[in-house]
N, C-alpha and C positions, 0 to 999 in steps of 0.2 A: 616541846622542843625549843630550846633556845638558841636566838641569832645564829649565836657560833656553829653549832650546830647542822644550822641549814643550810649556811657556808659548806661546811665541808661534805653535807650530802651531793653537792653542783659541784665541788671536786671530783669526789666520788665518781658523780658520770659521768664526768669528762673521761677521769684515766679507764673510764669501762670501752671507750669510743677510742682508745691509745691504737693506732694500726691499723683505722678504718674510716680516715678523713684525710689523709693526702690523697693532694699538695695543699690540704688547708689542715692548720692544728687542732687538736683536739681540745672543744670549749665545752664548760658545763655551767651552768646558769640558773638562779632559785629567785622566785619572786615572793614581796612579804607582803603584808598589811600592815598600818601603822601601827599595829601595834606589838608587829614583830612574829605573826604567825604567818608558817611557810603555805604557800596558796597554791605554786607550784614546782617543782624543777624538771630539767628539760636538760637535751645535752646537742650539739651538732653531731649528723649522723652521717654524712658525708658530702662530700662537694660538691654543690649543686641542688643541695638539699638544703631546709630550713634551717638558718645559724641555733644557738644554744637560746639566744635570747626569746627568739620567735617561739620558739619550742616550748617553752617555760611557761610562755604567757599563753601559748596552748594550752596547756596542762591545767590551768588556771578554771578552767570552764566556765561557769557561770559566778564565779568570785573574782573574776578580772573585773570587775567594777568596783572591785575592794585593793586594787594592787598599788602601791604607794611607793616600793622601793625595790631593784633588783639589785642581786651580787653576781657578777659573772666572774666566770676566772679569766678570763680575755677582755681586754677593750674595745665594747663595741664598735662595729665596723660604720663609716657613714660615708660609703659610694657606692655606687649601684655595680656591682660583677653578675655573676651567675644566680646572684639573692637581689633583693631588695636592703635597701642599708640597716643596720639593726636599729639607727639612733633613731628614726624617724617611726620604727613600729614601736619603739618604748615611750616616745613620747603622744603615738597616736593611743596608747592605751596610760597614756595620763599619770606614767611613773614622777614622782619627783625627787628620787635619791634613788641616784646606782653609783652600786663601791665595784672598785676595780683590784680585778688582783693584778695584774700586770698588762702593762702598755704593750701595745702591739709593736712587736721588734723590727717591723718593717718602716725604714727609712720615712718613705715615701709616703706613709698614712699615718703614722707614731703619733700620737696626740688628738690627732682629730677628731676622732669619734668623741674624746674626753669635752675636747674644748667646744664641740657643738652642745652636745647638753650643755655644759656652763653659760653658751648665750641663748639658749633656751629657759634660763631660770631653775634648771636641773641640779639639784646640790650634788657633787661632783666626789667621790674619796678612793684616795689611791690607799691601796693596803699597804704599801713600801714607803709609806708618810705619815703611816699613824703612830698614836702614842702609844698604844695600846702592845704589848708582845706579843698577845693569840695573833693579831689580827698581821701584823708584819709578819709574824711566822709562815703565815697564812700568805700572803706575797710571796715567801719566798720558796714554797709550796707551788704557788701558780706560777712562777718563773721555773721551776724544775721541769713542771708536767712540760710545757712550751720547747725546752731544751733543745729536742730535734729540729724542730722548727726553727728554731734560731739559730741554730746552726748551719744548715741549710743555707738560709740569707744570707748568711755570713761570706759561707766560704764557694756555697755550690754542689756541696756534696754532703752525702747522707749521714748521718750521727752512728756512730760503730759500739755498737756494746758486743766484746768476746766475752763469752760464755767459757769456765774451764772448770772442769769436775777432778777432781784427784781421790782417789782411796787411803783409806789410810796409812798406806806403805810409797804413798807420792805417786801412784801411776794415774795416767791418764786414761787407759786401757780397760773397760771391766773384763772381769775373767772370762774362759771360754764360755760359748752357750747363753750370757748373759749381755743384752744393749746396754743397760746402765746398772751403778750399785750405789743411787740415791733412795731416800724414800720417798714415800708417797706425799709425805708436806714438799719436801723440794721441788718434788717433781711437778708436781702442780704449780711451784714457783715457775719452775724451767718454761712449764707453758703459757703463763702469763705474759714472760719475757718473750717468746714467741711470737704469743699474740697481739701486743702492741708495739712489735714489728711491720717494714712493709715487705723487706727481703730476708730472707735465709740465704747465708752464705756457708759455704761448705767446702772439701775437697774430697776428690775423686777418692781417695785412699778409706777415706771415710765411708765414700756410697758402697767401695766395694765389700766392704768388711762387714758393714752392719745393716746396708739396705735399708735406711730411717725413709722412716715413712713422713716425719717435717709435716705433721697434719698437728695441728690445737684440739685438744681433746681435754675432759674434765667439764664439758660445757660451758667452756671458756669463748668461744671464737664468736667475732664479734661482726665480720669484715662479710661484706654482698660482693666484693670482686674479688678475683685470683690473687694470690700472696707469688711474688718472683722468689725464685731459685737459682740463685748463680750457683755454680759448680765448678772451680777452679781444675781444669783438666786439663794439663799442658800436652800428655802422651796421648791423651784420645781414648783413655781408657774407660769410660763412663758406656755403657752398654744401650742402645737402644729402647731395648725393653724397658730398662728401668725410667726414662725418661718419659717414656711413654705411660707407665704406671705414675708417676709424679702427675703428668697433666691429668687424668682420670683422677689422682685428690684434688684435685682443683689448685694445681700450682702453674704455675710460668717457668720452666725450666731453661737454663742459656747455657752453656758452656765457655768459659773464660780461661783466656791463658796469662793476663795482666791485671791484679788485681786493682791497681790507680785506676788504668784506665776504666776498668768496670766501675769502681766508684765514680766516676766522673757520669761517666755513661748513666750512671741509676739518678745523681743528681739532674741531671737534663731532664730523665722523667716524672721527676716530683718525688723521688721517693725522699722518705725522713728519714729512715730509721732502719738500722743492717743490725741483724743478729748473728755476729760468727758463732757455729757450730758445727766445729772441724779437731780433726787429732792435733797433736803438739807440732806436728810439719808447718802446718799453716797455719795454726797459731803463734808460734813460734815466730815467723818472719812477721805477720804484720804487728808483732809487739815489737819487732825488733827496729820496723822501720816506721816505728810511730804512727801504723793505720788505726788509732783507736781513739775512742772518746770515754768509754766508762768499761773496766773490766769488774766484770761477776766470777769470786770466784767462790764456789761450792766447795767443801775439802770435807771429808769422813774424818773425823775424828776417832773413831769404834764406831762396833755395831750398829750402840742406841744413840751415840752422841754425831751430828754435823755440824756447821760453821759457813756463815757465808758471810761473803765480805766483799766490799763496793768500792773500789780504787775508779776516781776520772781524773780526765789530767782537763792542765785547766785551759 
């Protein structure tokens, strides 16, 4: 296996952990030997839990005495929160090169972890400064996965990807008798998107019609705590029962009559990342009044052919 290689395996786990580390981002992190063989990778598995780096050199077992260089796709962290700093366990296990895919987008710590290794005698490399073009692609890769997160900081509220499915004849609607009319590759896309999610956002007209059961299936689901359920239901129409069956799939159900304020609301709690999955009503207004950050849209082409397509504003 080569370098590059084992780079993007510590991507890899990172976006496998997408929707089940807030309010902290998802990191993945690969340790080497000098001479460039992967010893282990690791990924953060949620807050409060060991970071990506720690995890790594776990993984490591009895060849962390051989470990010479980590790649994370975050900048390690060097203050003590809910963990221990990450900079101080890579250099208690005797790293002397860790490459960075992207700086930590948070104000207040942005550089530090980087500039502690460098007065530790740490060789230091940002991916978004090399010469190399894997390796800056590769940056700009680790600045994608992070996006929710940085958003977040930014503004206070959660990163919106609308989801929109159309048939081949433009409807948003599947036929009677039928929840959807993607296949079985989309659909498993569909629950990726899901699942590195922290909320499902929906409306009433939706629960009532199709009764989505909003659970991650395919053996995809990643997350130890409740996934939230906003339910946009101005008339009240959202039925007891069904709410009551959403918390039994292990969801957090709310009922909301202002969708700002909800996003406001899910940013206080740490959430990153909103997946709308709703009919053309509410989708439709929050394209209309700019609630979005990246739109999915899935379109039937015929039978055997689909098309997806990833529009974000910037």
């Amino acid at each position: 296996m080569s370098l590059h290689e084992g780079r993007l395996r510590a991507l890899a786990a990172a976006r496998e952990r997408l929707g089940a580390t807030a309010p902290n981002p998802a990191v993945g992190a690969a340790v080497f030997s000098v001479e460039g063989e992967v010893l282990g990778i690791g990924a953060h598995l949620g807050a409060g839990r060991p970071h990506a780096e720690v995890e790594a050199l776990r993984t490591c077992g009895e060849a962390l005495g051989r470990a010479h260089a980590v790649f994370v796709t975050l900048e390690p962290c060097n203050h003590q929160g809910r963990t221990p700093p990450c900079t101080a366990a890579l250099l208690q296990a005797g790293v002397r090169a860790v490459w960075i895919g992207a700086l930590d987008p948070n104000p207040h710590v942005r550089g530090g972890g980087a500039d502690a290794l460098r007065q530790a005698g740490v060789q230091v490399r940002l991916m978004a400064e090399s010469a190399s073009p894997d390796e800056r692609r590769l940056g700009h890769h680790c600045e994608d996965l992070i996006a929710p997160y940085t958003h977040w900081l930014r503004t206070g509220r959660p990163y919106v990807t609308i989801k929109r499915v159309f048939d081949a004849a433009g409807r948003m609607e599947p036929p009677p008798g039928r929840k959807t009319f993607s296949s079985h590759r989309l659909l498993e896309y569909a629950h990726r998107l899901r699942r590195e999610s922290d909320v499902l956002l929906t409306g009433s007209g939706t629960v009532l019609a199709d009764r989505p059961e909003f659970t991650v299936r395919y053996d995809l689901d990643t997350r130890t705590s409740p996934r939230r359920l906003s339910i946009c239901d101005r008339r009240g129409r959202v039925d007891d029962a069904y709410l009551a069956g959403a918390m039994g799939r292990g969801l957090l159900p709310r009922i909301v009559a202002d969708i700002e304020a909800e996003l406001d609301l899910l940013g206080a709690e740490g959430a990153h990342q909103v997946l709308v999955e709703a009919g053309p009503t509410l989708t439709g207004r929050m394209l209309d009044r700019g609630l979005w950050n990246r739109l999915v849209t899935i379109r039937q082409i015929s039978p055997e052919e689909e098309q997806v397509t990833v529009e974000r504003r910037p």
